[in-house]
C-alpha positions as CSV (number, residue, x, y, z in Angstrom):
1,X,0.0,0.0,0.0
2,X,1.6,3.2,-0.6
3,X,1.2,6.8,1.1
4,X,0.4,9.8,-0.7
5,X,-0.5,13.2,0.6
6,X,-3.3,15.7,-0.1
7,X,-1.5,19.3,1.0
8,X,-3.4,22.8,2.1
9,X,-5.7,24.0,-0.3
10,X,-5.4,20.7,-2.2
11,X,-7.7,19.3,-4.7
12,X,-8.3,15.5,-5.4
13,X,-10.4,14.5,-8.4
14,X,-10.7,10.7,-9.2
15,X,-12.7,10.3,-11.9
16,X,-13.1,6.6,-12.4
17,X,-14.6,6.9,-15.8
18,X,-11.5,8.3,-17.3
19,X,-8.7,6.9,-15.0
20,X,-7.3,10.2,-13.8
21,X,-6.3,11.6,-10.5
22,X,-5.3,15.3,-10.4
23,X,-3.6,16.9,-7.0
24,X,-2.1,20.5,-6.7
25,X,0.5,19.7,-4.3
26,X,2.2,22.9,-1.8
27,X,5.2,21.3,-3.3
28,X,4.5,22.8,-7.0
29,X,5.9,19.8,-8.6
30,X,4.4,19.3,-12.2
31,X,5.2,15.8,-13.0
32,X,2.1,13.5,-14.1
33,X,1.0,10.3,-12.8
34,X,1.8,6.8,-14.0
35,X,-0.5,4.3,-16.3
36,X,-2.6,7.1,-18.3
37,X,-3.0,9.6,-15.9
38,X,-4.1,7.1,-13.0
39,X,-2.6,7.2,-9.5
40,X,0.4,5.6,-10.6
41,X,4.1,5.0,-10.1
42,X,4.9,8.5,-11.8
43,X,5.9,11.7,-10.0
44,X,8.7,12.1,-8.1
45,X,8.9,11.3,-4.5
46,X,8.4,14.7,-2.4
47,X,8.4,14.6,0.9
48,X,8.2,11.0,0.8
49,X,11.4,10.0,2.0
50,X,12.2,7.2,3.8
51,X,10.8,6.1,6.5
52,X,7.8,8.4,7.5
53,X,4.6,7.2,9.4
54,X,4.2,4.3,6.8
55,X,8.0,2.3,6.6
56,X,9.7,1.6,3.4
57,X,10.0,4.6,0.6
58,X,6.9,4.7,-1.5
59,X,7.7,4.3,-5.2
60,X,5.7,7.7,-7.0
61,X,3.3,10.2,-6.7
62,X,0.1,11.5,-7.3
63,X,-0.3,13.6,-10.5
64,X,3.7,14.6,-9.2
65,X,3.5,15.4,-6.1
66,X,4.9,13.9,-2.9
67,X,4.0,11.4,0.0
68,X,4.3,12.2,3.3
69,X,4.8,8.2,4.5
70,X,6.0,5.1,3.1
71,X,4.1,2.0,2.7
72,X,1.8,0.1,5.3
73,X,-0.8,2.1,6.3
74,X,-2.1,2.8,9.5
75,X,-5.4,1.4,9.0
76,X,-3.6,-2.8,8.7
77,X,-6.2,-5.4,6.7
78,X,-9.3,-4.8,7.0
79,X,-9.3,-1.3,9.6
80,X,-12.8,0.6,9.1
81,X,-14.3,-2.6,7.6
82,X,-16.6,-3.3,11.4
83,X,-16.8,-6.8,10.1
84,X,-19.8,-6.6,8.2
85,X,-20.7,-4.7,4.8
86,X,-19.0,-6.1,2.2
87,X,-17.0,-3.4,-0.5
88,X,-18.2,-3.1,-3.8
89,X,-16.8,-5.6,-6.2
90,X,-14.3,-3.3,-8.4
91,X,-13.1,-1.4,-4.8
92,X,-9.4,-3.1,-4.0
93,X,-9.3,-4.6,-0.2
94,X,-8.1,-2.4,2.2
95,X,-4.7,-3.0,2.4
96,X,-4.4,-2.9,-1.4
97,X,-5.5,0.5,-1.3
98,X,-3.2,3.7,-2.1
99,X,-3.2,5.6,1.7
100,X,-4.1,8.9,1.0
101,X,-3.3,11.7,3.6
102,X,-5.8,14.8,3.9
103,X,-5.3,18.0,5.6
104,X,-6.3,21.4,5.9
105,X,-8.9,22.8,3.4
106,X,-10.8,21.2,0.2
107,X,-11.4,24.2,-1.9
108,X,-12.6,23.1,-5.4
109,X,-15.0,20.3,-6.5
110,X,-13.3,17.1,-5.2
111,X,-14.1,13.5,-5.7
112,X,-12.9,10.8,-3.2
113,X,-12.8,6.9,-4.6
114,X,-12.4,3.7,-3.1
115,X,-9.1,2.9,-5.2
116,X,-7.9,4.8,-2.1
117,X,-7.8,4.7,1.5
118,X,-8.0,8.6,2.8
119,X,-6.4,9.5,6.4
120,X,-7.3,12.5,8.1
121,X,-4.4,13.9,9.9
122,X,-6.0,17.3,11.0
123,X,-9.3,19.6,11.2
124,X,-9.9,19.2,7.8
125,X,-12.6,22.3,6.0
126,X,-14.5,22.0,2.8
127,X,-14.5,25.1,2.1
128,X,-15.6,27.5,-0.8
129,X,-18.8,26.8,-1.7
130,X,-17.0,23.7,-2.6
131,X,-18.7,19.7,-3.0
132,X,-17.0,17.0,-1.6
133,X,-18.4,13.3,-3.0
134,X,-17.0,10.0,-1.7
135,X,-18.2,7.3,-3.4
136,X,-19.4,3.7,-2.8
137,X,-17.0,1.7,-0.6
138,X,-14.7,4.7,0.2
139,X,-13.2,4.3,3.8
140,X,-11.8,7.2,5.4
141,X,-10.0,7.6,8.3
142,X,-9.4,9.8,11.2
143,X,-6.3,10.4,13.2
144,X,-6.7,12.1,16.7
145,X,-7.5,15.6,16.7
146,X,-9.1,14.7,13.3
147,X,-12.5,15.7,11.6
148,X,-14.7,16.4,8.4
149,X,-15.7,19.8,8.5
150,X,-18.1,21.2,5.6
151,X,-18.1,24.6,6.0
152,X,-21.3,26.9,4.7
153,X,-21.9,27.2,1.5
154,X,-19.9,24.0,0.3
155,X,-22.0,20.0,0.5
156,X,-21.1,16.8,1.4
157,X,-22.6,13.5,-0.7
158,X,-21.5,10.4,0.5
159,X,-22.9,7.9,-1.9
160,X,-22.6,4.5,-0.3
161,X,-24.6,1.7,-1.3
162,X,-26.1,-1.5,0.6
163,X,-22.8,-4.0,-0.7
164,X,-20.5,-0.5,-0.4
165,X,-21.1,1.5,2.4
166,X,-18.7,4.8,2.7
167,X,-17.3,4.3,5.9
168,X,-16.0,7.3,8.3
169,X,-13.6,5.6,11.3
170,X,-10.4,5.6,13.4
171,X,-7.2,5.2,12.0
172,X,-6.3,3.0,15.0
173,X,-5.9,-1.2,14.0
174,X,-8.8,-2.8,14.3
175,X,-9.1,-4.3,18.0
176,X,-7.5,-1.0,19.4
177,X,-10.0,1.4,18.1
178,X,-12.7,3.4,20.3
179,X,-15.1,6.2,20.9
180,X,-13.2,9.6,20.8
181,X,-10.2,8.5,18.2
182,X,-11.0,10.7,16.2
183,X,-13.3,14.1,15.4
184,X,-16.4,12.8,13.6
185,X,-18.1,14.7,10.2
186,X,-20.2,18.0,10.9
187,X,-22.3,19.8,8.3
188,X,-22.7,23.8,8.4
189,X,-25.1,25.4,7.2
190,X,-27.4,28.7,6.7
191,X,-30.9,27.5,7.9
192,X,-32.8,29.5,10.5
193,X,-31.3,28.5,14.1
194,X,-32.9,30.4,17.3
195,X,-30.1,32.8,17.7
196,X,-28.4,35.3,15.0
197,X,-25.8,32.4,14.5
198,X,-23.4,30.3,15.9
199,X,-20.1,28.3,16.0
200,X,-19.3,24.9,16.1
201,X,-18.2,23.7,19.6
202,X,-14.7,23.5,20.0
203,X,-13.4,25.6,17.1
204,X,-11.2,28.4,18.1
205,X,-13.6,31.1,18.3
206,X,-11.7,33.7,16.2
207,X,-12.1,30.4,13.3
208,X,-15.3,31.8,10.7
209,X,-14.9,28.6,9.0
210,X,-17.2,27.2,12.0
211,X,-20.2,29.3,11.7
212,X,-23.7,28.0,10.9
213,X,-27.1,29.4,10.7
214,X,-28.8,32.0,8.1
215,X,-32.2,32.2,6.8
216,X,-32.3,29.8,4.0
217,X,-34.4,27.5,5.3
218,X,-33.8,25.0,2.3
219,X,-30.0,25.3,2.7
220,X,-28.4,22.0,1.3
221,X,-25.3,21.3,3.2
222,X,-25.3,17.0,1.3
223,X,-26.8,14.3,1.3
224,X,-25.8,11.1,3.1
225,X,-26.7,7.3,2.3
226,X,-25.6,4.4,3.3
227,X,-22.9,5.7,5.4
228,X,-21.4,4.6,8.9
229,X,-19.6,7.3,11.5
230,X,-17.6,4.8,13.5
231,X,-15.6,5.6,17.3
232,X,-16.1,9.4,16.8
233,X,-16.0,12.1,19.4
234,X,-12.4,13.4,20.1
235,X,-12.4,16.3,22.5
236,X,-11.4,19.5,20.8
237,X,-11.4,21.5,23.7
238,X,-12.1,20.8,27.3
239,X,-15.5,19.2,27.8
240,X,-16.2,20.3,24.1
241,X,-16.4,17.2,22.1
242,X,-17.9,16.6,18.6
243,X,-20.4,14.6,17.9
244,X,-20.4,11.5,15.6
245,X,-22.6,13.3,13.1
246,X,-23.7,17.2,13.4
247,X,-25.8,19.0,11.5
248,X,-25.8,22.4,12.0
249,X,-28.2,25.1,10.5
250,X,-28.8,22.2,7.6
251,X,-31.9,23.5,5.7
252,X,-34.4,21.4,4.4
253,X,-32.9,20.0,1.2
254,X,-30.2,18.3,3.3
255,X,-31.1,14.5,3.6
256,X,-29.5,12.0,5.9
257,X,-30.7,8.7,4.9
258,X,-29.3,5.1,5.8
259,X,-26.6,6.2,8.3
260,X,-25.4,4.8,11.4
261,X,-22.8,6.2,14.0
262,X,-21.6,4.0,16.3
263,X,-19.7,3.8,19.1
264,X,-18.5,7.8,19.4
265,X,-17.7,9.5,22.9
266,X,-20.2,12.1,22.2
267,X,-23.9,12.6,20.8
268,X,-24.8,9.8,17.8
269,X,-26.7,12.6,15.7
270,X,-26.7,16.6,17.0
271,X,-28.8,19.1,14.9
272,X,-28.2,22.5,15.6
273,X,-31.4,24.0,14.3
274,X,-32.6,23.7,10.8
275,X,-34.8,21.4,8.8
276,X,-32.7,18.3,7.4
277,X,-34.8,15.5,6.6
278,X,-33.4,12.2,8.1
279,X,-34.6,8.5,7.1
280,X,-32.9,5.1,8.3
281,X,-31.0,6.2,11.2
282,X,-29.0,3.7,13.2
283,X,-27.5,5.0,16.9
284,X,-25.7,2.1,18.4
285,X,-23.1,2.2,21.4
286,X,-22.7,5.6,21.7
287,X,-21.3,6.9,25.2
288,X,-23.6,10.1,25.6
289,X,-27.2,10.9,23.7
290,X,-28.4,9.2,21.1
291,X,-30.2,12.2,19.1
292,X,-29.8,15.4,20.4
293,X,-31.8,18.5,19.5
294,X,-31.8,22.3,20.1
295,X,-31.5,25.7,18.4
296,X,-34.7,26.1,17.4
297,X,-34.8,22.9,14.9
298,X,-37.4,21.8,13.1
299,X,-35.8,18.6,11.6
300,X,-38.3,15.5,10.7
301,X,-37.3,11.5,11.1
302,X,-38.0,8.4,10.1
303,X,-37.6,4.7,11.0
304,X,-34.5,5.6,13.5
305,X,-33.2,2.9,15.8
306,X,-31.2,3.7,19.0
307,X,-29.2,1.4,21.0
308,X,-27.5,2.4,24.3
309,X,-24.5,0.6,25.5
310,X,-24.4,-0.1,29.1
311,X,-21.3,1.6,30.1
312,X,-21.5,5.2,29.6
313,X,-24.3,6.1,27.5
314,X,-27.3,9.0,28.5
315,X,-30.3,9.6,26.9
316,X,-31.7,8.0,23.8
317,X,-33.8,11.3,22.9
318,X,-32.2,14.5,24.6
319,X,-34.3,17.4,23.2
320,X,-33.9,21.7,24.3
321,X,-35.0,24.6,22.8
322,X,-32.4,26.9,24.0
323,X,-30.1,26.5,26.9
324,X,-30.9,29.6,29.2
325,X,-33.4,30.6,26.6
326,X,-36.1,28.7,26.9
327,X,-38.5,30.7,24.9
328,X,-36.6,31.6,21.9
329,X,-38.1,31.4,18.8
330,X,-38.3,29.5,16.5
331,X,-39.0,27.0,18.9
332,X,-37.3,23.6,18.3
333,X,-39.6,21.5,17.2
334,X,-38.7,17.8,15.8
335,X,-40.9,15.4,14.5
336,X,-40.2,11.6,14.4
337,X,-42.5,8.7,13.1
338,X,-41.3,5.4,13.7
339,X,-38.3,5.1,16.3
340,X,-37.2,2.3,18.0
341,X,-35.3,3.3,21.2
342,X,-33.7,0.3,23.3
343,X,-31.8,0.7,26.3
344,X,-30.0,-0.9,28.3
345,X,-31.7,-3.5,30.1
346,X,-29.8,-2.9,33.2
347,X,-31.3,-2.5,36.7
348,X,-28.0,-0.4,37.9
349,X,-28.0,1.9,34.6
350,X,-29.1,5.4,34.9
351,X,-30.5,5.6,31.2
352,X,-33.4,7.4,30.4
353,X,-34.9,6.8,27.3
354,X,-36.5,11.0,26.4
355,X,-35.4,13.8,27.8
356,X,-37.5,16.4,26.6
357,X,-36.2,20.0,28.5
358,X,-35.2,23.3,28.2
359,X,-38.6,24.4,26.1
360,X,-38.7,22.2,23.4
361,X,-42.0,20.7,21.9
362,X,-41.8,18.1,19.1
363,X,-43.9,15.6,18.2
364,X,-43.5,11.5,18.1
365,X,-45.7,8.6,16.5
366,X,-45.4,5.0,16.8
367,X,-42.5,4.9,18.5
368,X,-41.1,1.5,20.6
369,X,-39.4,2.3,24.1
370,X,-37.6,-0.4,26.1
371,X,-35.4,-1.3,28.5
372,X,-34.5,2.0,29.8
373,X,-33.7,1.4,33.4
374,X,-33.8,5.2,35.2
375,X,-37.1,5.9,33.2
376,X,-39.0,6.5,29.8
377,X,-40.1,9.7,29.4
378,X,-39.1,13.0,31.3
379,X,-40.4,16.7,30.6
380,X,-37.9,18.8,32.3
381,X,-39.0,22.3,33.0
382,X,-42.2,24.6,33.1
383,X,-41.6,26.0,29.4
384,X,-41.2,21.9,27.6
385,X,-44.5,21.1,30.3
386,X,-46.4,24.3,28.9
387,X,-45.8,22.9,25.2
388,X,-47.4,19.6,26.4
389,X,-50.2,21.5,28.1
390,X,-51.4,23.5,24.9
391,X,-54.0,23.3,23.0
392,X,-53.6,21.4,20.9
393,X,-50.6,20.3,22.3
394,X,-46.9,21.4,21.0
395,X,-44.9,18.3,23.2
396,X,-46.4,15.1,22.7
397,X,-45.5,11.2,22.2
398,X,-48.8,9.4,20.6
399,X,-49.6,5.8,19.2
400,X,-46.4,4.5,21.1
401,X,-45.4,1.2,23.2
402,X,-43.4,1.1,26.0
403,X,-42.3,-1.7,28.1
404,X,-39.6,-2.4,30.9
405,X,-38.6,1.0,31.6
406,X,-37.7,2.6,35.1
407,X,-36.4,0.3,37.9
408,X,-39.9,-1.5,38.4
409,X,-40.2,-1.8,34.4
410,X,-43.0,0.0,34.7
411,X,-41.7,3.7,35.3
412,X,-42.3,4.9,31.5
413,X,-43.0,8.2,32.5
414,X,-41.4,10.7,35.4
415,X,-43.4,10.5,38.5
416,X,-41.7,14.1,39.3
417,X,-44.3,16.1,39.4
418,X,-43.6,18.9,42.3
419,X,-40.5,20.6,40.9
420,X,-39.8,22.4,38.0
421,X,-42.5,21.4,35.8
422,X,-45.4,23.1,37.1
423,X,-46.8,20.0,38.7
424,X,-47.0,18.4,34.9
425,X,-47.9,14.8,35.5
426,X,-46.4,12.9,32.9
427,X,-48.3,9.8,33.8
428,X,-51.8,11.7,33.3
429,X,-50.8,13.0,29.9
430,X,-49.0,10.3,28.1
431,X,-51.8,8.0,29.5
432,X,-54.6,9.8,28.4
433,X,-56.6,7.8,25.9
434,X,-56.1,10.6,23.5
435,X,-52.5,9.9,23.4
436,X,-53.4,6.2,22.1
437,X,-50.3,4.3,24.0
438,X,-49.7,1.5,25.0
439,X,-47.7,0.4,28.5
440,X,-46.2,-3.0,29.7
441,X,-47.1,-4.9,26.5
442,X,-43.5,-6.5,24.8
443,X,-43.0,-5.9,21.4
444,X,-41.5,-9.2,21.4
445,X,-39.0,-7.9,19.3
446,X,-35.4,-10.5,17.8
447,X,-32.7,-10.0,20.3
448,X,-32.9,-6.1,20.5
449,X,-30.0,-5.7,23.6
450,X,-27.4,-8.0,21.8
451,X,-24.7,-5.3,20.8
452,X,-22.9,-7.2,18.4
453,X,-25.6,-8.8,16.2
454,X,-29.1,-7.4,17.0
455,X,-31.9,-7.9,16.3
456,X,-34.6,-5.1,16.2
457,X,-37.4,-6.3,14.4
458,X,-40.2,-7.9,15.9
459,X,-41.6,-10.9,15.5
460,X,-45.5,-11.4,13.3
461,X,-48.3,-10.5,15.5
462,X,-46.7,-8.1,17.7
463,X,-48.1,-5.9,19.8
464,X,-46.4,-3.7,17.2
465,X,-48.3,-4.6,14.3
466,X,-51.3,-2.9,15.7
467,X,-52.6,1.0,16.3
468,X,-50.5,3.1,14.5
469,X,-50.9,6.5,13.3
470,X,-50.7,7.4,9.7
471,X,-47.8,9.5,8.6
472,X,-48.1,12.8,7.1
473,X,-47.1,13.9,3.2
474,X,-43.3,14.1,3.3
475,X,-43.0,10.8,5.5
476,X,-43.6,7.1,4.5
477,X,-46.5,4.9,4.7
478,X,-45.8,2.6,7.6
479,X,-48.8,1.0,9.7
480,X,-46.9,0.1,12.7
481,X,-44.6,1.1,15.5
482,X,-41.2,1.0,15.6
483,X,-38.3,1.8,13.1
484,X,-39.4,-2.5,11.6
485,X,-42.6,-3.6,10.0
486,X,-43.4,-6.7,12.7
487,X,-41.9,-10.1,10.5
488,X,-40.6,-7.7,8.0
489,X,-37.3,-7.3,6.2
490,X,-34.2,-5.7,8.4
491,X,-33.2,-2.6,6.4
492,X,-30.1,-2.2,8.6
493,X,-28.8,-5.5,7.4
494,X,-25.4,-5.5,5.1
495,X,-24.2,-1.9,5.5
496,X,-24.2,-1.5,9.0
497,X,-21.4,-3.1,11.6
498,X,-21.5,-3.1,15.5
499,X,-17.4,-3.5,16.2
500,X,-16.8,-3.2,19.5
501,X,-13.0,-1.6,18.9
């Protein structure tokens, strides 16, 4: 495997159709690549050397310019693979891959391919109004301190498919890899958010390359299929780490669809206010919140499955308006049909399955929630209680099953009521009959707390099958609850991977 570099302000284009790869290296060197115009054994050596982060010398360039590392690879047979997901059949194996080092900015229409295996050594920026693509069966990976940034203006499509998922992870060997290796891939954008704008935890705060939010509520910052964000989550600053997957001021023509993050320090999925649309999201072993949401977001969901791991994990849903702002407007406001939240199925966790705070509404339909041993559902705070309390109401969970939640299995809703939520009795509300849920029935669902190989979808003549509510236009058709049709297919099966390092 040899070890080329992508320089500051570099531009890689891999157009399969024609065999070409094109680089403008910081070292200026004009000499073409090898075997047509491929990434060849043309070019002189550059910065190569000896030696290097990768061994022996590497033997050319790309389009003439230099590698940083000699041969090997960080990423050893196999590293970003997760075990399951096969590579499309013309991608090479891993370790037959050219290694590819990335840093600094992307400022020009860039392409990355599979014929290559791309290492992120630093924050890197799409910048420029630019478009990243990364194709089917493209693994990148990410050293500490390491992240996909696309900044405003520029888009990210990562076009995996079900046989070739793109695949985001640590550049650590498989077996040595966790949650925090690396940064994760965030996704600015000018949508509405609840304050004038903001920047992207972490960043310096003199960095403009971090800041989201506009009023373009259609803003497109990608589109995402059949991608994995795998052991994300690196701290940037203290206490300030990124998230697996954020989506910050993402408008409405941004779609997420057939993703899973997995195992990052952080959040699974943050949206910083916006609209995205998000279908076929999968949330499994992440340390802190499954889906987080705040700034005034307006995002909608579809068929998303969260899994909490029992060591470190939070909330499946954490939901705010505004921290300290509780009344801001727009109000965030998410909408999800068809979630499937499974926690942790121990009595000593403290997981909670909702936490809906800070003055958030939103609204959720034939969702499943299990196994979440500190409780189900909890409406923190006078402002998220007065959204439940409207009329109609702005906060509200409807046509939904819970089972085994709270230390009794039977705690799905906060039994707080004296505090700080006005004396809102969650257990009146969400067991109103005009709520339409149902408590302490199992969904009877495959083997949904196994963390290597589960199984979410339940079983023919579940509970689950039964007393759903119709999704809107813009979602769907699905009569059931949960993120599986009961005896259906598994849509998570062959692109998504449960590694445990």
């Amino acid at each position: 495997m040899r070890k080329l570099r992508m320089g500051l302000f570099c531009t890689v284009v891999l157009a399969l159709a024609m065999g070409t790869v094109g680089c403008g290296d910081d070292d200026d060197d004009d000499s073409s690549a090898g075997k047509g115009g491929s990434a060849g054994k043309g070019g002189s050596g550059g910065k190569g050397g000896s030696g290097g982060k990768g061994g022996s010398d590497t033997d050319g360039g790309m389009a003439g310019s230099g590698a940083k590392g000699g041969s090997g690879g960080k990423g050893g047979s196999g590293a970003g693979s997760g075990g399951t997901g096969g590579m499309a059949t013309d991608c090479p194996d891993i370790d037959e891959r050219e290694t590819v080092e990335v840093e600094g900015e992307i400022d020009a229409a860039t392409t990355w391919s599979c014929e290559n295996l791309y290492i992120l050594t630093e924050l890197v920026f799409v910048i420029g109004d630019s478009d990243l693509t990364v194709e089917a069966g493209t693994v990148v990976q990410g050293d500490p301190g390491s992240a996909l940034i696309v900044t405003r203006g520029s888009r990210l499509s990562s076009e995996g498919t079900v046989d070739a998922p793109v695949v985001f992870t640590s550049s650590n060997l498989d077996g040595d890899r966790e949650g925090g290796d690396w940064g994760g891939v965030a996704l600015l954008g000018s949508a509405t958010i609840n304050v004038d704008e903001s920047r992207l935890e972490g960043l310096d705060p003199a960095d403009d390359r971090g800041l989201f939010g506009g009023d373009d509520d259609a803003h497109d910052c990608g589109d995402l299929k059949y991608t994995r964000v795998e052991f994300a989550g690196f701290e940037l600053s203290i206490e300030k780490e990124l998230n697996g997957l954020t989506l910050a001021g993402c408008g409405s023509a941004t779609t997420v669809s057939y993703v899973q993050v997995h195992r990052g320090s952080d959040d699974g999925i943050e949206v910083f206010g916006g609209a995205p649309k998000l279908d076929h999201i999968v949330l499994t072993s992440n340390k802190d919140d499954a889906f987080d949401c705040d700034f005034g977001n307006q995002v909608e969901a579809q068929f998303l499955v969260v899994q909490q791991d029992p060591s470190e994990a939070d909330k499946g849903f954490e939901w705010d308006n505004k921290d300290m702002m509780d009344d801001l407007s727009p109000r965030s406001s998410p909408t999800v049909y068809n979630a499937t939240l499974i926690g942790t199925n121990d009595p000593a966790g403290v997981q909670g399955a909702m936490h809906l705070r800070r003055g958030t509404a939103g609204h959720i339909y034939n969702a499943i929630v299990m196994g979440f041993p500190a409780i189900g559902i909890n409406v923190d705070g006078a402002a998220s209680a007065a959204q439940a309390m409207a009329d109609p109401p702005e906060l509200t969970i409807e046509n939904s099953l819970f089972f085994e939640n709270g230390p009794s299995g039977t705690t799905h809703f906060s039994e707080n009521e004296t505090d700080n939520d006005g004396a809102f009795s969650e257990v009146d509300f969400f067991t109103a009959a005009a709520r339409n849920n149902v408590v302490d029935e199992d969904p009877d669902l495959a083997d949904p707390y196994n963390l290597t190989e589960p199984g979410f979808v339940p079983a023919a003549g579940s509970p689950a099958a039964d007393g759903a509510a119709t999704p809107p236009s813009g979602f769907e058709p699905a009569d059931y609850l949960g993120a599986f049709e009961p005896g259906g297919d598994d849509w998570t099966a062959g692109w998504t991977a449960y590694p445990e390092n």
